[in-house]
N, C-alpha and C positions, 0 to 999 in steps of 0.2 A: 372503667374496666377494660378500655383498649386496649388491646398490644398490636403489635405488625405482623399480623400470621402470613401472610399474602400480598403479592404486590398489588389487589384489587381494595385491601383494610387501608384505610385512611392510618398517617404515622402517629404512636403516642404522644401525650405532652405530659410533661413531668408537673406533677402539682406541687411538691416540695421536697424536704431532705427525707422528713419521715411519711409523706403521703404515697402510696403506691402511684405510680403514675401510669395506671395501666388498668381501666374503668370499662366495664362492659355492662352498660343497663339494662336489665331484667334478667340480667346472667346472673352468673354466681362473682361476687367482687370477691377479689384473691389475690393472694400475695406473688409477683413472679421470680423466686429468686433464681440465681443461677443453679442452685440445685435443691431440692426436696429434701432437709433435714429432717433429723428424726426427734418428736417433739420433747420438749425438755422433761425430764422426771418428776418436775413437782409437777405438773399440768393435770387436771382432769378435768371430766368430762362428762355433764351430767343435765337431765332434760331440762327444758323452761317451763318453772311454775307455772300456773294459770294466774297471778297477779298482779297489783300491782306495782310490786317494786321490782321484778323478773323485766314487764313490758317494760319499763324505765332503764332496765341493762340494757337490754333488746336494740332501745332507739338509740340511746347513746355509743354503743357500739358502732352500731350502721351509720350513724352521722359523722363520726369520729374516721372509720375507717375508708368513706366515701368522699369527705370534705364537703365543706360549706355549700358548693353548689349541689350536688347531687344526692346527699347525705337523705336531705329531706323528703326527695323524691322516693328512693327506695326505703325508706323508715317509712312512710306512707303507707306502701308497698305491703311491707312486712304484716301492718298494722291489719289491712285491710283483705291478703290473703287470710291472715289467724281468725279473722271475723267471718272468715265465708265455711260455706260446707266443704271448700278444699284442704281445708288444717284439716289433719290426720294427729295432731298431738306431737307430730316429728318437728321438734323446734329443741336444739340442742346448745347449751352454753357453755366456754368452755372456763378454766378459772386458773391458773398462777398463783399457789401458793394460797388459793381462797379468794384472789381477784378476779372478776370477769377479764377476758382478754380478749373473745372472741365468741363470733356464731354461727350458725348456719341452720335452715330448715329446709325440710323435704315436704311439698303441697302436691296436692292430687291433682293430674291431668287427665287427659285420654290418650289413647292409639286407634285410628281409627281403621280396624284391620278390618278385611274383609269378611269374616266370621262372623264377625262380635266388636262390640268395645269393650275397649283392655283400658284398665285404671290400670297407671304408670302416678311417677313422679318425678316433680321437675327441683334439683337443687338450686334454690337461691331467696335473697343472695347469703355469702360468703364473707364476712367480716370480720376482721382481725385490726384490733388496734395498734394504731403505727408504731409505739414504740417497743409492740410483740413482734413485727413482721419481719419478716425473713428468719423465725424460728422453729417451724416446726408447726406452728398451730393450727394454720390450714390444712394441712396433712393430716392433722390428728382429727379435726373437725369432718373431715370430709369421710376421713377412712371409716370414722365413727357411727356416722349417717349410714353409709351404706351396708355397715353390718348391721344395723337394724334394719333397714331396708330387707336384706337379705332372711335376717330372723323373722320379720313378721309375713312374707310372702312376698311382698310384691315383684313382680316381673322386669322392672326396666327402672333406672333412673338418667335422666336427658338433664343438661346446662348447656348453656350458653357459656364457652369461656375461649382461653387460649390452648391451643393442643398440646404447645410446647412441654404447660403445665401440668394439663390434666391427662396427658396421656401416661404418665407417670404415675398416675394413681387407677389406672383401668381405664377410665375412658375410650373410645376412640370414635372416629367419625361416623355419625348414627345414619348417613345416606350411604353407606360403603354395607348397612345389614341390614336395608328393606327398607329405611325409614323417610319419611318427608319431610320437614321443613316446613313448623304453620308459621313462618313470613319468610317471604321474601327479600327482608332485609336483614335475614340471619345470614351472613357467609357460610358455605355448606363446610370450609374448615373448623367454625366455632361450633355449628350444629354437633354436641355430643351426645353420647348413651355409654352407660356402660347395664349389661345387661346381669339378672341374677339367678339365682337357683328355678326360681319359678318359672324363668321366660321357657315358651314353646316355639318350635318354628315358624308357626305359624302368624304368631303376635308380634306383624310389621303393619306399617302403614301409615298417614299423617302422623302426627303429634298433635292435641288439640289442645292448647293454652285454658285454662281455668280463665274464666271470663274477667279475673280481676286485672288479669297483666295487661287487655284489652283498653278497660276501663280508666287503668291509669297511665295508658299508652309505655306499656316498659318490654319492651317486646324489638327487639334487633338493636343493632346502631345508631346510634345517634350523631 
């Protein structure tokens, strides 16, 4: 999920014709095209069952959209966030015509404001199968999330990604509106938030990772 935001990001390496060559682990994995289409008309967009032939989209998705080495890693990921108390039920699929294409979920973190702790959410990851990408899906994925996001209250959604990309969809740099960075191997350019109806002034401060990202070490750069 690399791209080159900065002269301090290590440079991408292309994985293949149809593989995104631009990998960000424990971010949200996204497609970077040269511009943000708008998704195609047959496309929708509808939640992930609780079963299991959903979790069976789910992984093949993520393995698919991530490639052999790393695929496995964040399908794990996936696997092992929907199993904890941070699944919130936001795990969204999208379809082509009736076909999975792509996914993305929204898992519960903190904010560790001075007040109180704030339940936020962190998108990822973000998967689109190679031969949907550079279509629209990401976009529709993402925009989709966060209008739920928005409908059911919560204050803040944070990714790891490229700004190039996701400032285009709301994002912006979550250290530019109060926020910290739980590692220090996130670039404070990939560190994102975009904030929602619910958020208050007052609800800045760390980010605290749900213990699974921890567990499976998928948290900055690799």
């Amino acid at each position: 999920m690399r791209e080159a935001i900065e002269a301090s990001l290590p440079p991408a390496t292309d994985t293949g014709a149809t593989q995104e060559p631009n990998r960000w682990r424990g971010g949200a994995a996204c497609t970077y095209p040269p511009d943000v289409p708008t998704a195609p008309p047959r496309l929708a967009i509808r939640r992930q069952l609780p079963n299991a032939t959903d979790q069976a989209v789910v992984r093949d998705l993520t393995v698919r959209a991530f490639g052999p080495d790393e695929g496995p890693v964040v399908a794990r990921l996936v696997q092992a966030l929907q199993s904890s108390d941070a699944f919130a039920g936001l795990s969204f699929i999208a379809e082509h015509d009736g076909r999975p294409v792509g996914h993305t979920m929204l898992t519960r973190s903190w904010v560790d404001a001075p007040a109180a702790l704030v339940d936020v959410l962190v998108l990822s990851p973000l998967s689109v199968a190679p031969e949907h990408q550079r279509a629209g899906v990401g976009r529709a994925l993402v925009e989709h999330a966060l209008a739920v996001a928005d409908d059911d209250g919560w204050p803040a959604v944070f990714l790891e990604g490229d700004p190039a990309y996701y400032s285009r969809l709301g994002f912006e740099r979550a250290s530019a509106r109060g926020f910290t960075s739980p590692s220090a191997r996130i670039p404070d350019a990939a560190f994102q938030v975009v904030t929602r109806t619910a958020h208050q002034p007052w609800m800045t401060g760390a980010l605290v990772y749900a213990d699974r990202f921890w567990a499976l070490d998928c948290v900055g750069l690799r």
